[in-house]
VEXDREN-2710 file (C-alpha; in Angstrom, 1 decimal):
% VEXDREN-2710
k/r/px/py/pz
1/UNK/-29.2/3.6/-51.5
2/UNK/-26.4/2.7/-49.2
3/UNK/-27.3/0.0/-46.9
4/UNK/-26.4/-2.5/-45.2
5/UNK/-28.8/-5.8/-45.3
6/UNK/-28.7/-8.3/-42.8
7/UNK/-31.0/-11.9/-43.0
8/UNK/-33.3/-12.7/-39.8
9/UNK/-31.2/-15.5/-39.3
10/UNK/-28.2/-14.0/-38.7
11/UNK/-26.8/-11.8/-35.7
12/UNK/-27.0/-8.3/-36.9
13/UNK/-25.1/-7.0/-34.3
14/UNK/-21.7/-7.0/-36.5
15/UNK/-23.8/-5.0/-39.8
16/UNK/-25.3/-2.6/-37.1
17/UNK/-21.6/-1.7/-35.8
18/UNK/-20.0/-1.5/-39.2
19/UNK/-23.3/0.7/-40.2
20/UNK/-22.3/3.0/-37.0
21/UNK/-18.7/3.4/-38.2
22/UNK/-19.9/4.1/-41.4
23/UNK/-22.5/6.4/-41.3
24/UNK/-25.0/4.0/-43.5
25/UNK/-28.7/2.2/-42.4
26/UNK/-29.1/-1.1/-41.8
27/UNK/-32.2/-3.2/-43.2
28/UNK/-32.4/-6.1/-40.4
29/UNK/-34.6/-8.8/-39.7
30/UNK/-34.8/-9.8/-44.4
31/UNK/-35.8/-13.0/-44.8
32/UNK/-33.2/-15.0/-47.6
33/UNK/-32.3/-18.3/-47.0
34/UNK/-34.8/-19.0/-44.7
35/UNK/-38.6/-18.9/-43.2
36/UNK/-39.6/-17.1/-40.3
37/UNK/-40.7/-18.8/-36.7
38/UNK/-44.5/-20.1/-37.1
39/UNK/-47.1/-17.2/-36.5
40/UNK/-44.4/-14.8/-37.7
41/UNK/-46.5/-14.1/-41.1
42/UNK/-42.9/-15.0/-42.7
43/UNK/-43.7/-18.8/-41.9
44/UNK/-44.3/-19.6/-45.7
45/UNK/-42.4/-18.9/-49.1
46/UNK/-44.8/-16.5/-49.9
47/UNK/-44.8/-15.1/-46.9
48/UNK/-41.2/-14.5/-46.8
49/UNK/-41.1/-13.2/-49.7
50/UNK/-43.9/-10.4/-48.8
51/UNK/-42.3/-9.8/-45.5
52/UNK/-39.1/-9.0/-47.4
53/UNK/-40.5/-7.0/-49.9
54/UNK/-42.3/-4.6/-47.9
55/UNK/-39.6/-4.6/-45.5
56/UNK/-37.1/-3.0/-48.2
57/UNK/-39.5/-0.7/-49.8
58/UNK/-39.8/0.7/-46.5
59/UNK/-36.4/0.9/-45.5
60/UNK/-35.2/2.1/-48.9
61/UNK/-38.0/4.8/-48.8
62/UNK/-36.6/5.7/-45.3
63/UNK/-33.4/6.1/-46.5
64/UNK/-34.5/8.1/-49.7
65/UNK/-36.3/10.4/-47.9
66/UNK/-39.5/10.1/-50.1
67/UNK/-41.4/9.0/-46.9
68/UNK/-42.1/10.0/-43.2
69/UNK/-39.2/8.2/-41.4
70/UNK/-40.6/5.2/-39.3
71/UNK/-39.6/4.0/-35.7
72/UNK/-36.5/3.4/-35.1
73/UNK/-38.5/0.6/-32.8
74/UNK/-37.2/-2.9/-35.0
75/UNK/-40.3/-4.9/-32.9
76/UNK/-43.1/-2.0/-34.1
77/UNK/-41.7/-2.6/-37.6
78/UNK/-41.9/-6.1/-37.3
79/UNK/-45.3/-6.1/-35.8
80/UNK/-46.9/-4.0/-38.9
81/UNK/-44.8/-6.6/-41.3
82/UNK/-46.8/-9.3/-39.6
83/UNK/-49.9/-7.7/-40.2
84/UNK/-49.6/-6.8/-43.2
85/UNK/-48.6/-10.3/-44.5
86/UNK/-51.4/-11.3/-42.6
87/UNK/-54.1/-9.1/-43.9
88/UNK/-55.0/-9.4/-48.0
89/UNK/-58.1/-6.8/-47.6
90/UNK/-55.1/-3.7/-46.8
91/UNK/-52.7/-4.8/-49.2
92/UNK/-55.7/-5.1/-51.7
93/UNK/-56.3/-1.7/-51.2
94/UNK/-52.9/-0.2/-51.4
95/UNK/-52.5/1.2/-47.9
96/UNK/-48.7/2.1/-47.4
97/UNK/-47.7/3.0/-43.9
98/UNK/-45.9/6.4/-43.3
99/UNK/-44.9/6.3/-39.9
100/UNK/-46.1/4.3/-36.7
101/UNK/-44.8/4.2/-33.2
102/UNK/-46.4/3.0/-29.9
103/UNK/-49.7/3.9/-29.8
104/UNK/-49.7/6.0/-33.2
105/UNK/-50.0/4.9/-36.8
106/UNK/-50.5/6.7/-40.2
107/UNK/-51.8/5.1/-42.8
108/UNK/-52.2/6.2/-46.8
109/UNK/-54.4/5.3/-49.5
110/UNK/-54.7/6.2/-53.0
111/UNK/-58.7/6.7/-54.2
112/UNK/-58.8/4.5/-57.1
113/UNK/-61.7/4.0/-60.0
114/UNK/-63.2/1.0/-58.7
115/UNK/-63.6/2.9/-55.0
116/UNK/-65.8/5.4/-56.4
117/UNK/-69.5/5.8/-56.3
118/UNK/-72.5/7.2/-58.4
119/UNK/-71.7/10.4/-56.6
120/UNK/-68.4/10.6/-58.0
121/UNK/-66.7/10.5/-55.2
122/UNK/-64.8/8.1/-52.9
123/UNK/-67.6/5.3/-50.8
124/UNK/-67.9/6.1/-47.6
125/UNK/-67.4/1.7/-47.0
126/UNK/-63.9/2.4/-48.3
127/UNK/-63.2/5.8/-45.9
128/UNK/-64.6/3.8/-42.9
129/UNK/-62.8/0.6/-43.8
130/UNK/-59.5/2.4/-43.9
131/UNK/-59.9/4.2/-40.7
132/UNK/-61.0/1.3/-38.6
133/UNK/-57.4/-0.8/-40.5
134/UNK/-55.7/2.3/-38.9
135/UNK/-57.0/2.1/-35.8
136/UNK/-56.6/-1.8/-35.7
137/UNK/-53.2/-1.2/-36.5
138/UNK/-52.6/1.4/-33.7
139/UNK/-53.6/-0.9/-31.1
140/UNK/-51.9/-3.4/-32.1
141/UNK/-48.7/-1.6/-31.9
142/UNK/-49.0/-3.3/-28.5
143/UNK/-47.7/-6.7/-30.0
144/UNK/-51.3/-8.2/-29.4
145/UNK/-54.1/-9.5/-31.4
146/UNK/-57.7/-7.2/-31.2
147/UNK/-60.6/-7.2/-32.9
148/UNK/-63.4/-4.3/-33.4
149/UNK/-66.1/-4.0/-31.1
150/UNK/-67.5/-0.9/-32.0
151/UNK/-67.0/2.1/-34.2
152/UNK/-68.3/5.3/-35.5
153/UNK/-67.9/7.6/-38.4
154/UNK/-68.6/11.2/-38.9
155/UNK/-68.0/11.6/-42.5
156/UNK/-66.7/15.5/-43.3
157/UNK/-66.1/15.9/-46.6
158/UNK/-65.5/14.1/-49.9
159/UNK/-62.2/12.9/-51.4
160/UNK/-62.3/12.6/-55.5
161/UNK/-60.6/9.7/-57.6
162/UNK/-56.9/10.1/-57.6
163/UNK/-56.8/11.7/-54.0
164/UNK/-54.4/10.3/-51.5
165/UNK/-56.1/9.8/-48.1
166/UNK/-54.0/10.1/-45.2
167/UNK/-55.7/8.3/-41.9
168/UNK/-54.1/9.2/-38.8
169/UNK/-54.3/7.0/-35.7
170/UNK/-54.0/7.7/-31.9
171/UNK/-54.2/5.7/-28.6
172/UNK/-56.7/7.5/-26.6
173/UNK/-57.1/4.8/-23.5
174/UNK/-55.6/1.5/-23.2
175/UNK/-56.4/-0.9/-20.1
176/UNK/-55.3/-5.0/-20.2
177/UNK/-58.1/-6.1/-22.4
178/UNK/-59.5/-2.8/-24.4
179/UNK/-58.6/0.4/-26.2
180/UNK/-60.2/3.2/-27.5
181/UNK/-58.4/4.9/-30.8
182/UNK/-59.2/8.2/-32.7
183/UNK/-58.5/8.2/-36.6
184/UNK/-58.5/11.4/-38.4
185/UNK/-58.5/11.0/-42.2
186/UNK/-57.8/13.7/-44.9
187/UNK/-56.9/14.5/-48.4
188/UNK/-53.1/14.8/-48.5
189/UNK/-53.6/18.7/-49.5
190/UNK/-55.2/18.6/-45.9
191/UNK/-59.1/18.7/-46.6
192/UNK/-60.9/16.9/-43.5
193/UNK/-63.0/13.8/-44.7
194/UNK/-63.9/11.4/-41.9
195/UNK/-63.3/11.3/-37.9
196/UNK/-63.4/7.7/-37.0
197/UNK/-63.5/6.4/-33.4
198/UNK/-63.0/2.7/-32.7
199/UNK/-62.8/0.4/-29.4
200/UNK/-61.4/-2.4/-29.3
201/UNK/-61.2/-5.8/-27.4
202/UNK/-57.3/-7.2/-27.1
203/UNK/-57.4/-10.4/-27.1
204/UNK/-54.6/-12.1/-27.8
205/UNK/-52.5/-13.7/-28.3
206/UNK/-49.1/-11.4/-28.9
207/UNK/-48.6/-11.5/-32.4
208/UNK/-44.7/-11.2/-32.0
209/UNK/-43.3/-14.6/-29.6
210/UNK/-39.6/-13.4/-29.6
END
């Protein structure tokens, strides 16, 4: 990958105009040498490290071409790096996002062994949990804090162990202190297997400070 990696500490205006001359990315905002600013979710050495780490797998899968391209919006990024650092029950499910921008997030997640029930298929606690993350996520595009205050599910089909489910977010309405988000989540070969509709109450406080 050619790339050009900047640390959060440092002015990356200088790597972004070489990178421009160039032709080549630049992977800002890496944390190195030092922590991030409290409530940054890079405030500790292990969250550094994580912010970091997903940070270049991202940008290096960008690059690669092996995923949907994200924003070009550095504070959206940073927001889902936040959250993510911040949030063990998504990375403890292996959710990867794919893309994300103001108002719209897609999220993926493999169907592994232990999410399967007697049925043989994939839990519906695991469907729903991954579409209310994704629509969680989508509001909070917005840069502040929200919690679920209600939801609903309309399961359509089943996914199978070893199926990669692709959940889908979208802002429907927004107002100062709510939101209302749509998640569509299918198979990756494009069988439908849960609408999910959420509201939420934005509460703050922003989750980015700078």
């Amino acid at each position: 990958m050619k790339a050009i990696f900047a640390e959060s500490s440092i002015d990356a205006k200088v790597a972004k105009r070489i990178a421009d001359d160039t032709n080549v990315k630049v992977v800002d905002n890496l944390y190195s040498d030092s922590l991030g600013k409290q409530g940054s979710g890079a405030d500790t050495v292990d969250g550094m490290l994580l912010a970091t780490s997903v940070r270049l797998r991202r940008r290096s899968a960008n690059v690669c071409g092996t995923m949907t391209r994200m924003t070009n919006d550095t504070k959206i990024d940073r927001i889902l790096e936040v959250l993510i650092g911040r949030n063990a029950v998504a990375r403890s499910l292996g959710v990867q996002i794919e893309s994300a921008e103001a108002g719209r997030v897609t999220i993926a997640m493999p169907v592994r062994e232990d999410m399967v029930n007697s049925a043989g298929t994939c839990h519906g606690g695991y469907i729903f949990l991954l579409g209310d993350q994704t629509a969680g996520w989508t509001c909070m595009t917005g840069n502040e804090q929200a919690v679920t205050t209600s939801a609903h599910v309309t399961y359509t089909g089943p996914a199978k162990q070893g199926d990669v489910l692709v959940a889908e977010g979208q802002e429907l309405t927004r107002t100062r202190r709510s939101g209302t988000y749509d998640v569509r989540i299918a198979t990756r070969e494009g069988s439908l297997v849960a609408l999910v509709r959420c509201q939420f109450a934005i509460v703050g406080p922003e989750i980015l400070t700078d």
